[in-house]
N, C-alpha and C positions, 0 to 999 in steps of 0.2 A: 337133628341129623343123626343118622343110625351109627352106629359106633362099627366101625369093622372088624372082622373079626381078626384072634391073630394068624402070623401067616399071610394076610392077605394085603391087596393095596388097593388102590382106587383109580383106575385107569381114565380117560374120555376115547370114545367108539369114534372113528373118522370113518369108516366104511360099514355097513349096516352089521352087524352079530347078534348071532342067536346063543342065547345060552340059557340051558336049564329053561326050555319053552317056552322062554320070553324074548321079543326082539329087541332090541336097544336101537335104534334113530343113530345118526350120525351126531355130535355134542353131546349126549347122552354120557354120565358117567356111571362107568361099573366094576364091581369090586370082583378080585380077581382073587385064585392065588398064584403065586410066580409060575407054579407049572403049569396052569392054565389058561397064563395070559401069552409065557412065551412064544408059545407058535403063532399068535394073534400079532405081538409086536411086530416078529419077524415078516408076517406079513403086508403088515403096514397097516391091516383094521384098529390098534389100537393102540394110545400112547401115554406113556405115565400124565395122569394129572398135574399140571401145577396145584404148589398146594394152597389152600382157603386163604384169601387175602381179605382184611377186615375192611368195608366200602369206608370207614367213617374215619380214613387216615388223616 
């Protein structure tokens, strides 16, 4: 898994987004930085990820 960068966070896409010429699907997770992703929250295309949970609890 790619390490992100700082500044930024890792959201999941609920409604289709383009960013930086790539389209992200809906479940799709993509790394944001806050100023980037805000106006995406607000509109409900995109919502903080939960974060990585280990399958082999």
């Amino acid at each position: 898994m790619a390490k992100a960068k700082v500044g930024t966070a890792t959201y999941t896409v609920k409604f289709i987004v383009t960013h930086d010429d790539k389209t992200y699907p809906p479940g799709e997770p993509i790394t944001l930085t806050e100023e980037q992703a805000e106006p995406l929250v607000k509109l409900g295309s995109i919502e903080a990820a939960a974060p990585a949970v280990d399958a082999e609890q």
